[in-house]
CHARMM internal coordinates of N, CA and C (Angstrom, degrees):
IC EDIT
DIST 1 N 1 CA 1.4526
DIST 1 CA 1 C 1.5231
ANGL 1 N 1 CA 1 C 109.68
DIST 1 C 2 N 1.3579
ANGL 1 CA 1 C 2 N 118.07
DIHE 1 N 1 CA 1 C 2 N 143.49
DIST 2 N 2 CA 1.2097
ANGL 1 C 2 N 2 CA 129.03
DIHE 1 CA 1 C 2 N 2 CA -155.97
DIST 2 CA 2 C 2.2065
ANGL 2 N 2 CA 2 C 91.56
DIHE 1 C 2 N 2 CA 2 C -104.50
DIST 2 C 3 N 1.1470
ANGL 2 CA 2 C 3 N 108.54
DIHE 2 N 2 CA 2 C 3 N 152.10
DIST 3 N 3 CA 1.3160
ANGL 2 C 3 N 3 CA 120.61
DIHE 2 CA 2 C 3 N 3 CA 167.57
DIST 3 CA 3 C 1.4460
ANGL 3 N 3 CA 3 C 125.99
DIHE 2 C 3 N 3 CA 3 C -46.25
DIST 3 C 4 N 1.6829
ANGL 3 CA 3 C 4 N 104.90
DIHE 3 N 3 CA 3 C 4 N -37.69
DIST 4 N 4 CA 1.4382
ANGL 3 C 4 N 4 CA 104.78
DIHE 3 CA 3 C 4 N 4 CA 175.67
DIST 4 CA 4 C 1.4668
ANGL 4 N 4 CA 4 C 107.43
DIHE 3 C 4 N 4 CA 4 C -73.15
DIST 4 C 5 N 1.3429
ANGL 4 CA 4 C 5 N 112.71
DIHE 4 N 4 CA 4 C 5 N -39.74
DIST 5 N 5 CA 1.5519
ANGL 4 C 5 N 5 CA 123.74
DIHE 4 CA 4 C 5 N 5 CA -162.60
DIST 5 CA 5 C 1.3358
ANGL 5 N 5 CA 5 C 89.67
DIHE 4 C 5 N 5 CA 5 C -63.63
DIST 5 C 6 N 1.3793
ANGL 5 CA 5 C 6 N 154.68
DIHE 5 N 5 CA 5 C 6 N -51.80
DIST 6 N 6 CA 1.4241
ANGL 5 C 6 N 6 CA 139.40
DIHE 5 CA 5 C 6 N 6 CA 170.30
DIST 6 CA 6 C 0.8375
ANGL 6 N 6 CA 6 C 134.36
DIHE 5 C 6 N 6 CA 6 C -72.18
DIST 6 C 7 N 1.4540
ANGL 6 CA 6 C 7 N 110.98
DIHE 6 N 6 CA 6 C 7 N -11.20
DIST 7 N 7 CA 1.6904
ANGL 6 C 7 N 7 CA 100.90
DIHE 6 CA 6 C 7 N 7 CA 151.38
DIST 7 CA 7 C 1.6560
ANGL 7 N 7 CA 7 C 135.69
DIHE 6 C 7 N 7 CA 7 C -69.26
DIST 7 C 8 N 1.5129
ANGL 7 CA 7 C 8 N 103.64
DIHE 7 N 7 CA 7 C 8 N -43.74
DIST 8 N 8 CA 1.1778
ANGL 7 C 8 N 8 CA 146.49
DIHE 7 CA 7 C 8 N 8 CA 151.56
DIST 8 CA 8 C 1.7869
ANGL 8 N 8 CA 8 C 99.93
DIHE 7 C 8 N 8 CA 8 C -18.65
DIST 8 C 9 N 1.5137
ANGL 8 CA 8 C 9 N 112.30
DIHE 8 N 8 CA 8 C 9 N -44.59
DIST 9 N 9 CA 1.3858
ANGL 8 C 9 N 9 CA 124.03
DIHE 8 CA 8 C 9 N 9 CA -144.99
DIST 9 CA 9 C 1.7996
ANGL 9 N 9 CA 9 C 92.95
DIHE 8 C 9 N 9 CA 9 C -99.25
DIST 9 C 10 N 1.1781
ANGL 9 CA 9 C 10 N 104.03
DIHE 9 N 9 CA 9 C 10 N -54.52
DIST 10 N 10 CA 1.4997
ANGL 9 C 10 N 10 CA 117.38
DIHE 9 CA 9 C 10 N 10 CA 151.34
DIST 10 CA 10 C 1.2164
ANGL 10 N 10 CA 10 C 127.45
DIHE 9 C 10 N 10 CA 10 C -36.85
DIST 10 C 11 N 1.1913
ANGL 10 CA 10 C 11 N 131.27
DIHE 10 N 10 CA 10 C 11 N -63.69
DIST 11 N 11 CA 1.6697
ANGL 10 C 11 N 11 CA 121.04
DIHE 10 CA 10 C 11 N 11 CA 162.99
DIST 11 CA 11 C 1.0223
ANGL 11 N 11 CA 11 C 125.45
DIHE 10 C 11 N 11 CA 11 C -41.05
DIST 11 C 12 N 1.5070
ANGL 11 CA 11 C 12 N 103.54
DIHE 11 N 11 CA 11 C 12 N -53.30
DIST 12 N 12 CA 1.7281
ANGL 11 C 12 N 12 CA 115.57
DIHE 11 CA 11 C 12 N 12 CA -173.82
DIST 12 CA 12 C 1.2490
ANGL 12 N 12 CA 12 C 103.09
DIHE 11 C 12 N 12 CA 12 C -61.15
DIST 12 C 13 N 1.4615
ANGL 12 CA 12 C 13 N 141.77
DIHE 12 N 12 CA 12 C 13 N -19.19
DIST 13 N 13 CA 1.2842
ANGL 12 C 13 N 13 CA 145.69
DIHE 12 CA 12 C 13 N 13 CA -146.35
DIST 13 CA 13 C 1.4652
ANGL 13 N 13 CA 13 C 93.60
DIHE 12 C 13 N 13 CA 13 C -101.09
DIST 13 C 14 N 2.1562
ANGL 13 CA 13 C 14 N 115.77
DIHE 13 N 13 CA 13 C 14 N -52.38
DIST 14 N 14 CA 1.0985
ANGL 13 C 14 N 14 CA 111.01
DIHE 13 CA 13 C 14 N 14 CA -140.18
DIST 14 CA 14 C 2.0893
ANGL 14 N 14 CA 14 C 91.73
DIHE 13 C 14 N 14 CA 14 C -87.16
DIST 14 C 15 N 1.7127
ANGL 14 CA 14 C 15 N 95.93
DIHE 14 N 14 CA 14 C 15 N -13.62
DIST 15 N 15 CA 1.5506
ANGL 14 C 15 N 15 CA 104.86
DIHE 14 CA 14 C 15 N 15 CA -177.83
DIST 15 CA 15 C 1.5688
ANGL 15 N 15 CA 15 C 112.06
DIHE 14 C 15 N 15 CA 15 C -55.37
DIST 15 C 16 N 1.4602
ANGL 15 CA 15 C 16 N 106.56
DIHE 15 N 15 CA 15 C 16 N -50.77
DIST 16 N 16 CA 1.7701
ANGL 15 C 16 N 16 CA 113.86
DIHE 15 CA 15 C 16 N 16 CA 175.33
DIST 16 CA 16 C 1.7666
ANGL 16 N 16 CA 16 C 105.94
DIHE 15 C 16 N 16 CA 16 C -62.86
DIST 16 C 17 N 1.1280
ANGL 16 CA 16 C 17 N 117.98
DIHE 16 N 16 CA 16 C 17 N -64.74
DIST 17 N 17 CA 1.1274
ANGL 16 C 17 N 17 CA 114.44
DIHE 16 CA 16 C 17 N 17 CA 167.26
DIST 17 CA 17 C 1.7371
ANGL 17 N 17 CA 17 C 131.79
DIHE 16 C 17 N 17 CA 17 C -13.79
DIST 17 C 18 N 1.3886
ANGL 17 CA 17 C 18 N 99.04
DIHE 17 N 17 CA 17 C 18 N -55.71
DIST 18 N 18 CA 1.4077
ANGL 17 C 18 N 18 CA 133.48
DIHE 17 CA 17 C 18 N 18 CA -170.17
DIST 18 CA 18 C 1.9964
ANGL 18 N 18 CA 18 C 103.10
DIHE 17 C 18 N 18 CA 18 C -63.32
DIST 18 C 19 N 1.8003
ANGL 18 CA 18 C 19 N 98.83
DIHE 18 N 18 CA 18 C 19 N -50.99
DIST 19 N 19 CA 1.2058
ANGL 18 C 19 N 19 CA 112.43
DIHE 18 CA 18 C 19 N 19 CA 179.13
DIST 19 CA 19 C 1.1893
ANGL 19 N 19 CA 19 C 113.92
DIHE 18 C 19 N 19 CA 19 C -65.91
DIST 19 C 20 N 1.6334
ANGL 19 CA 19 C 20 N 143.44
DIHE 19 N 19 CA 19 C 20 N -46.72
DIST 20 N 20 CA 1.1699
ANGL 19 C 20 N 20 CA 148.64
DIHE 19 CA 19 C 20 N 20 CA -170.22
DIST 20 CA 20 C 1.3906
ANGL 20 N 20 CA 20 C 114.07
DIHE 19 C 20 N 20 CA 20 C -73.34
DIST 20 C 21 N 1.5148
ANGL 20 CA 20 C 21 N 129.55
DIHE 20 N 20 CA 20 C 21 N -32.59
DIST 21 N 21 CA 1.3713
ANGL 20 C 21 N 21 CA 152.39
DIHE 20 CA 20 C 21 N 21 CA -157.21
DIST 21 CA 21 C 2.1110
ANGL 21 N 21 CA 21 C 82.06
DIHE 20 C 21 N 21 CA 21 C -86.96
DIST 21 C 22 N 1.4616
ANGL 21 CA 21 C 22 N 104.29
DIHE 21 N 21 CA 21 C 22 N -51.63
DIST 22 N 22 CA 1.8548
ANGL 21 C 22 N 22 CA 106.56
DIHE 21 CA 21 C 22 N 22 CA -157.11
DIST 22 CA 22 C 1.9842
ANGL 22 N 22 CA 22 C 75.45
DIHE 21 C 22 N 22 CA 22 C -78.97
DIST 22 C 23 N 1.2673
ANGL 22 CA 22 C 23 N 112.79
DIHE 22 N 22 CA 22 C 23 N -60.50
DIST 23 N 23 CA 1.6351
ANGL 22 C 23 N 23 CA 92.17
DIHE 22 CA 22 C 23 N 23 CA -153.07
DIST 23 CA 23 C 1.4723
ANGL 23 N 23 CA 23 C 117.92
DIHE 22 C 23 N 23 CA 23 C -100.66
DIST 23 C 24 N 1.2503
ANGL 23 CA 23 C 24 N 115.39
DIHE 23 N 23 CA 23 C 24 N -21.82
DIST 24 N 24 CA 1.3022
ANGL 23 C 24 N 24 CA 111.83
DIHE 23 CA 23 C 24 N 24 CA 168.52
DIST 24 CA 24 C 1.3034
ANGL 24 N 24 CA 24 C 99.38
DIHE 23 C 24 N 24 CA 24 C 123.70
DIST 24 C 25 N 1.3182
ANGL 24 CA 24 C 25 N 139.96
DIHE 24 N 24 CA 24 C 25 N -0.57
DIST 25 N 25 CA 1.3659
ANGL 24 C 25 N 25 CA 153.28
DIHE 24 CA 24 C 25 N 25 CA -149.62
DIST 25 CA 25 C 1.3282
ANGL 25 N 25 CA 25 C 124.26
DIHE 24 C 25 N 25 CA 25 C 174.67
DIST 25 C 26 N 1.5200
ANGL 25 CA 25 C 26 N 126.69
DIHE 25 N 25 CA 25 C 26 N 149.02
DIST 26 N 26 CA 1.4888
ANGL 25 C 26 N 26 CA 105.55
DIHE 25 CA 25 C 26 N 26 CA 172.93
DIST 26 CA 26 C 1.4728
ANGL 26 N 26 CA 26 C 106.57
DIHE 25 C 26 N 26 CA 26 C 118.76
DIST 26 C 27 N 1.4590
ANGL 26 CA 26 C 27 N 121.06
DIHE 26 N 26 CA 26 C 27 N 4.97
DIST 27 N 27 CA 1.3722
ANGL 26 C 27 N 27 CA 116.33
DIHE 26 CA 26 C 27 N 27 CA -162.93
DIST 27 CA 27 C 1.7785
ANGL 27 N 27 CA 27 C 88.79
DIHE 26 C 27 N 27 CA 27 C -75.69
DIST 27 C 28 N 1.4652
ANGL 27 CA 27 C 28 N 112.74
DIHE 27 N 27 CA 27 C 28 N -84.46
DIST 28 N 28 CA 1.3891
ANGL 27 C 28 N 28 CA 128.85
DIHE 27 CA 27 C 28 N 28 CA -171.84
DIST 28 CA 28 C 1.9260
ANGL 28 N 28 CA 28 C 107.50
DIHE 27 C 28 N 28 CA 28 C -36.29
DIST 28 C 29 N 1.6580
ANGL 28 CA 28 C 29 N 105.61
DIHE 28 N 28 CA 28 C 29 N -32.43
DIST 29 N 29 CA 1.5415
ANGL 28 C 29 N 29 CA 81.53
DIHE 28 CA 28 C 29 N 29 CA -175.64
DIST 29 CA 29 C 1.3484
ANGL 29 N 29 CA 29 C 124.92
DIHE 28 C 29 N 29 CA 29 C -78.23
DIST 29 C 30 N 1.6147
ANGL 29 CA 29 C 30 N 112.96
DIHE 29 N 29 CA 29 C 30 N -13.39
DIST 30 N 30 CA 1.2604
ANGL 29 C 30 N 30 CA 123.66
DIHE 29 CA 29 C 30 N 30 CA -168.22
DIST 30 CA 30 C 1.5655
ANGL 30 N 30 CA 30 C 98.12
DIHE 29 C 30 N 30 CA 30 C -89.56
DIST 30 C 31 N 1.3922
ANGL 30 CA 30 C 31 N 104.85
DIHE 30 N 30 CA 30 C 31 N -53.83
DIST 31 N 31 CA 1.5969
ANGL 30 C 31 N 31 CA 101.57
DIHE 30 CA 30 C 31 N 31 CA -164.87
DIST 31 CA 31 C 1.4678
ANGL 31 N 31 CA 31 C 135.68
DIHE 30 C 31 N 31 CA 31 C -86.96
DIST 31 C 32 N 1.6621
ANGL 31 CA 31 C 32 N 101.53
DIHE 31 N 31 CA 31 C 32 N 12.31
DIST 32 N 32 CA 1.4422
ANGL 31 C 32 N 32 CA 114.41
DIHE 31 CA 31 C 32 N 32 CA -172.87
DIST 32 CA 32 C 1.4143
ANGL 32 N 32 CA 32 C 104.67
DIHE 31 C 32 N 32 CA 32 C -103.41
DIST 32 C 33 N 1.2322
ANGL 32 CA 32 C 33 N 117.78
DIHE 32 N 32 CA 32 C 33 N -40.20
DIST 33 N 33 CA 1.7967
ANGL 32 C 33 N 33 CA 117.38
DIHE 32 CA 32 C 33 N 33 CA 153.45
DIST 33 CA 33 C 1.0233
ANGL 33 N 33 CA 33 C 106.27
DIHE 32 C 33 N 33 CA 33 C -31.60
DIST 33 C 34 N 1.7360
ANGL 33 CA 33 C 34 N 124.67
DIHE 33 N 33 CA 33 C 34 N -75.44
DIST 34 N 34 CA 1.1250
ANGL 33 C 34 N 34 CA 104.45
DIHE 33 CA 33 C 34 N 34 CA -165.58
DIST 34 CA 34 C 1.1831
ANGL 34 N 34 CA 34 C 142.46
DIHE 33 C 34 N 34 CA 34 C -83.88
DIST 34 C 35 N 1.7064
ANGL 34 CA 34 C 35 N 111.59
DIHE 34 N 34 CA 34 C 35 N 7.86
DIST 35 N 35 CA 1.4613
ANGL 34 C 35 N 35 CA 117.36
DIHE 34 CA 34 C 35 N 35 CA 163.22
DIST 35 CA 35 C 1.7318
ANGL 35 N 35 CA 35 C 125.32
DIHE 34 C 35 N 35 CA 35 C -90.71
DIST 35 C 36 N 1.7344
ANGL 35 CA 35 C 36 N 85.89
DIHE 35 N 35 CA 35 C 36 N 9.06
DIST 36 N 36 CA 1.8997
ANGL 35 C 36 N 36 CA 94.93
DIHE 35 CA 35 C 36 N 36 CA 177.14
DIST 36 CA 36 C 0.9894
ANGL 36 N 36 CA 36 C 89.77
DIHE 35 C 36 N 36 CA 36 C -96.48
DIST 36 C 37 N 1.2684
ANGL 36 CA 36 C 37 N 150.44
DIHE 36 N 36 CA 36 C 37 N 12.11
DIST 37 N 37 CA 1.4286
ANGL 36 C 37 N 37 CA 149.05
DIHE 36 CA 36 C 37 N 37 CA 156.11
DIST 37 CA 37 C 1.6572
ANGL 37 N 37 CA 37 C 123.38
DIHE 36 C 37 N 37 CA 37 C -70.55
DIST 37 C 38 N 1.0734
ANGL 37 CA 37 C 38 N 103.64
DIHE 37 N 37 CA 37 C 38 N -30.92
DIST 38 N 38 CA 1.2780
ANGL 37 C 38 N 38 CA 113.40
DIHE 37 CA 37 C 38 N 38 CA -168.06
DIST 38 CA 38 C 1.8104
ANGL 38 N 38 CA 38 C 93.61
DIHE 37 C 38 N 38 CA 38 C -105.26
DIST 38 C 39 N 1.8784
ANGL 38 CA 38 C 39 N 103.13
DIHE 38 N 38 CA 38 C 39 N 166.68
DIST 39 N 39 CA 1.3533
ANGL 38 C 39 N 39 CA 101.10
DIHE 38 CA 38 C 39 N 39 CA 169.90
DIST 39 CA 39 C 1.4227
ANGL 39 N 39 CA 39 C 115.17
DIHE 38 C 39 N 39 CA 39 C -107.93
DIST 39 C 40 N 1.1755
ANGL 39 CA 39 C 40 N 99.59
DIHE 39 N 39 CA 39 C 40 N 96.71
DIST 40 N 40 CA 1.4980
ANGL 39 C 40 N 40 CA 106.50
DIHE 39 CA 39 C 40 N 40 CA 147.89
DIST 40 CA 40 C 1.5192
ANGL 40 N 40 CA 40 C 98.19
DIHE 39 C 40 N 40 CA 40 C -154.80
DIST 40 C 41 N 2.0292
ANGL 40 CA 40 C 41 N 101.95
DIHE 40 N 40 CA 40 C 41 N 172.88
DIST 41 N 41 CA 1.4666
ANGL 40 C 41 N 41 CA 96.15
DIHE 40 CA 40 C 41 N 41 CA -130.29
DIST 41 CA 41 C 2.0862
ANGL 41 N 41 CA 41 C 82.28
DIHE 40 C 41 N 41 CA 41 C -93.97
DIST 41 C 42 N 1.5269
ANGL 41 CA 41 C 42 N 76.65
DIHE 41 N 41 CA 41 C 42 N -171.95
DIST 42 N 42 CA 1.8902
ANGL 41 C 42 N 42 CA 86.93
DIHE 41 CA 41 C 42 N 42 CA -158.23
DIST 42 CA 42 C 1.9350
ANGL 42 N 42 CA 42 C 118.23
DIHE 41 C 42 N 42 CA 42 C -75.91
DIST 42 C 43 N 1.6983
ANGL 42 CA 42 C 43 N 99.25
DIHE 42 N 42 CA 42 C 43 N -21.82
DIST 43 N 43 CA 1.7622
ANGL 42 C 43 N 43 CA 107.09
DIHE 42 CA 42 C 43 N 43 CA 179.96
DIST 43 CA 43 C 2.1315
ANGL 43 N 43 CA 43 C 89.15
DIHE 42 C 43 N 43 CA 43 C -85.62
DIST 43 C 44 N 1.3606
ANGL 43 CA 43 C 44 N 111.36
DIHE 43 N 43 CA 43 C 44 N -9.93
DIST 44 N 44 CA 1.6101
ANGL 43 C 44 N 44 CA 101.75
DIHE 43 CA 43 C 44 N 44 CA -173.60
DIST 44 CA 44 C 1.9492
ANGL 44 N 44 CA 44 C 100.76
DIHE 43 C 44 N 44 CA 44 C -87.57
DIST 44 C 45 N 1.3151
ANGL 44 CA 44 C 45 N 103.98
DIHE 44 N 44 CA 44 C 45 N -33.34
DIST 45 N 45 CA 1.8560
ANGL 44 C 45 N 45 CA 103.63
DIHE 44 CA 44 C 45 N 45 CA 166.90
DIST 45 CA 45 C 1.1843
ANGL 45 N 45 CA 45 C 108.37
DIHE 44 C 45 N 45 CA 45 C -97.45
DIST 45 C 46 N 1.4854
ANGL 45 CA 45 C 46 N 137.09
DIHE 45 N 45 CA 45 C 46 N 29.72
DIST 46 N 46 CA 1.5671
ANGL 45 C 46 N 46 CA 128.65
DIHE 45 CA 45 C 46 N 46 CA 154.05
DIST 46 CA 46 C 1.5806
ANGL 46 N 46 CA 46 C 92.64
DIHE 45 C 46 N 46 CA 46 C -97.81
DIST 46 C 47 N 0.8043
ANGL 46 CA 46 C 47 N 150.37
DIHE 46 N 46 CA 46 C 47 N -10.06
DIST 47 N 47 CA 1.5447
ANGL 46 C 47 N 47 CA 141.55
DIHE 46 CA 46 C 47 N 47 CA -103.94
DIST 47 CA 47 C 1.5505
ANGL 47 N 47 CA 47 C 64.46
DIHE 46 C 47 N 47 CA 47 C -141.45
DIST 47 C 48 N 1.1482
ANGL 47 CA 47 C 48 N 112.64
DIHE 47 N 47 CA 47 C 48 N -85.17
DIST 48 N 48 CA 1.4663
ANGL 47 C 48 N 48 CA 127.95
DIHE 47 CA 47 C 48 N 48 CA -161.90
DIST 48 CA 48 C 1.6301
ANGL 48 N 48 CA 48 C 117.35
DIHE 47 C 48 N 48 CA 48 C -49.65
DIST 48 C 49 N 1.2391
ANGL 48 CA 48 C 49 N 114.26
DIHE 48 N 48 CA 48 C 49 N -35.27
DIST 49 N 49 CA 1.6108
ANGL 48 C 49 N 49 CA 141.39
DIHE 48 CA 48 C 49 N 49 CA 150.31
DIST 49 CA 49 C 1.3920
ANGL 49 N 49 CA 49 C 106.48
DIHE 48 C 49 N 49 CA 49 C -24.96
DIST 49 C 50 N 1.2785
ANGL 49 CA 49 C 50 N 126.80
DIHE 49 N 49 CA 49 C 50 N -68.22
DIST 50 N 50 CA 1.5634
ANGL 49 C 50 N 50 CA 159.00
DIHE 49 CA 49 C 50 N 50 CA -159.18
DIST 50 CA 50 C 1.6449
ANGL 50 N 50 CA 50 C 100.77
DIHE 49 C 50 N 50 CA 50 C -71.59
DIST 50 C 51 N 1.3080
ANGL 50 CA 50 C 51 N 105.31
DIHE 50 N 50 CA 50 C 51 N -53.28
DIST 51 N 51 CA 1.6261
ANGL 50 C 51 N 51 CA 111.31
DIHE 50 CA 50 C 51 N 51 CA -149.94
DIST 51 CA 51 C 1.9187
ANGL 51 N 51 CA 51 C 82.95
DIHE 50 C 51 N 51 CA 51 C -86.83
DIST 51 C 52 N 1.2931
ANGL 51 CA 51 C 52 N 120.84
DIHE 51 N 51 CA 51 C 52 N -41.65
DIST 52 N 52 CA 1.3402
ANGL 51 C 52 N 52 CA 105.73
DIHE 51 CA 51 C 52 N 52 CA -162.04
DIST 52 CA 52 C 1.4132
ANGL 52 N 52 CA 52 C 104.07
DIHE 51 C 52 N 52 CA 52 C -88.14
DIST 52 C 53 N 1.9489
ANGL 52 CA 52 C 53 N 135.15
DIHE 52 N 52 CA 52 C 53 N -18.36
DIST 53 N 53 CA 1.0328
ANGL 52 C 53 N 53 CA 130.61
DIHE 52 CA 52 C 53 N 53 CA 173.07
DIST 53 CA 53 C 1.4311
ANGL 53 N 53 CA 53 C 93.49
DIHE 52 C 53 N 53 CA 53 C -63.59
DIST 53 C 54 N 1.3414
ANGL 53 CA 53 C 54 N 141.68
DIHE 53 N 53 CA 53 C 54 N -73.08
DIST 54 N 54 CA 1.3282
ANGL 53 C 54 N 54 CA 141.16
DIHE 53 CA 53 C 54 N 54 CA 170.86
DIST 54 CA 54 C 1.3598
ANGL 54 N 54 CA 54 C 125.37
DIHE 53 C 54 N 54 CA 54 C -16.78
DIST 54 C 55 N 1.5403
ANGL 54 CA 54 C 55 N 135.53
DIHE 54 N 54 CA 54 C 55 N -41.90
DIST 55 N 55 CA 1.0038
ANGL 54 C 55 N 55 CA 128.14
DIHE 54 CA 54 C 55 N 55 CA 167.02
DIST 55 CA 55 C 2.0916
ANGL 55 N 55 CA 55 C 119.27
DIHE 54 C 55 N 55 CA 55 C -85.52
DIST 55 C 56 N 1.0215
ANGL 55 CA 55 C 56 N 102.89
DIHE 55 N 55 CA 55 C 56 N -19.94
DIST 56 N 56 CA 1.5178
ANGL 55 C 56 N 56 CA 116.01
DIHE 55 CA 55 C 56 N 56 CA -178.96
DIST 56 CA 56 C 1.5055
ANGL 56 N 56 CA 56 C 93.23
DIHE 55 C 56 N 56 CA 56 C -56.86
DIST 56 C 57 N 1.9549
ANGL 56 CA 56 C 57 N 110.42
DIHE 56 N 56 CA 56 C 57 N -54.33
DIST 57 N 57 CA 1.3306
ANGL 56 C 57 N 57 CA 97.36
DIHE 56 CA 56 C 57 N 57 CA -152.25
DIST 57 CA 57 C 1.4609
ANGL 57 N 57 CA 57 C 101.49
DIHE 56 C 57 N 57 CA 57 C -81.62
DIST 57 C 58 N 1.4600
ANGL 57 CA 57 C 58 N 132.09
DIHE 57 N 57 CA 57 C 58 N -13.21
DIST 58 N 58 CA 1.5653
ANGL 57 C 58 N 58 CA 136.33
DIHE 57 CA 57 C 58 N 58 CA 178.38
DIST 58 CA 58 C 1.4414
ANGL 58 N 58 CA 58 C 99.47
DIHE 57 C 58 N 58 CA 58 C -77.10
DIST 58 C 59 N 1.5954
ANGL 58 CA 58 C 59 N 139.63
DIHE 58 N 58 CA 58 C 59 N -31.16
DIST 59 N 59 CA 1.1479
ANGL 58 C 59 N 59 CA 110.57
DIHE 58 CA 58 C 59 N 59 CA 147.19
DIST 59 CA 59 C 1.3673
ANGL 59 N 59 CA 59 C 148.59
DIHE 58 C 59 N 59 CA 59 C -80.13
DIST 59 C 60 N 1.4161
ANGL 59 CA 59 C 60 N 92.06
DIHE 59 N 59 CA 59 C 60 N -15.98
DIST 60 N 60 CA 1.8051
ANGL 59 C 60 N 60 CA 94.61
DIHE 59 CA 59 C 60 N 60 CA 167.66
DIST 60 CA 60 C 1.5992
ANGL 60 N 60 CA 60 C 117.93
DIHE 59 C 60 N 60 CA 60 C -68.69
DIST 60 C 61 N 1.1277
ANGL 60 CA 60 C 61 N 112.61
DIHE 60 N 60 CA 60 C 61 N -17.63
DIST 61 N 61 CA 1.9158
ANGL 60 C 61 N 61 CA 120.92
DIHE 60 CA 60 C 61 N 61 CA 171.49
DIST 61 CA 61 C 0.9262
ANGL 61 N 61 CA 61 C 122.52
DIHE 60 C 61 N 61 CA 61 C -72.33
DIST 61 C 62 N 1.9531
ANGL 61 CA 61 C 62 N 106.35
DIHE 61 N 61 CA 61 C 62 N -50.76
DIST 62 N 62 CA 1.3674
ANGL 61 C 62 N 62 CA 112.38
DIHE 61 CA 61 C 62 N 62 CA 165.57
DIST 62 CA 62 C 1.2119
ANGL 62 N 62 CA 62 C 123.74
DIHE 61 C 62 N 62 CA 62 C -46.19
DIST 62 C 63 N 1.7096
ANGL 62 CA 62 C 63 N 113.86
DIHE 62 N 62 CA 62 C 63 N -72.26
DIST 63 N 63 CA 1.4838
ANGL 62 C 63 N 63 CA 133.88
DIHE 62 CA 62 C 63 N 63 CA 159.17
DIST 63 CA 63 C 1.1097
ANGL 63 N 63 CA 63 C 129.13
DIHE 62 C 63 N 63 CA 63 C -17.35
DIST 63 C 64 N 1.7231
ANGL 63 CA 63 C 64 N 116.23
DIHE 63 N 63 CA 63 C 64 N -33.87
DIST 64 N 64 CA 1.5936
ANGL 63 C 64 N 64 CA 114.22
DIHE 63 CA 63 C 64 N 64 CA -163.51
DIST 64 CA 64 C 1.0073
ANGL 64 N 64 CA 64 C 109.88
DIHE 63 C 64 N 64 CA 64 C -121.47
END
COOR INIT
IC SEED 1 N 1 CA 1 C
IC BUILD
C-alpha cells in the first residue's frame, strides 16, 4: 500500500466516523462507497468498517 492509499483510507474512515458521531448513524453508508473506490480488496474494507464503527461507538460512551 502506497502512502496516498492510506491516507485516502483515513478520510474515508474519519468521513463515516464524522457522520455517526453528528447523526447517530451513517458510518458504513457514507464510508464504504468511498473505500470501493480505492484498491484494496472488499472483506479488507468490511473488516475495517467493523473495527472503526466499534471503536467510534467505545469512544462516544466513553466520551459522553
Amino acid at each position: 500500500m502506497t502512502v496516498t492509499i492510506i491516507i485516502l483510507v483515513v478520510v474515508a474512515v474519519f468521513v463515516g466516523a464524522l457522520m455517526r458521531t453528528m447523526f447517530g448513524f451513517g458510518e458504513a453508508i457514507v464510508s464504504m462507497p468511498l473505500r470501493s473506490l480505492l484498491p484494496i480488496p472488499l472483506n479488507t474494507s468490511v473488516s475495517l468498517i467493523g473495527m472503526a464503527g466499534l471503536t467510534v461507538a467505545v469512544l462516544t460512551v466513553v466520551g459522553g
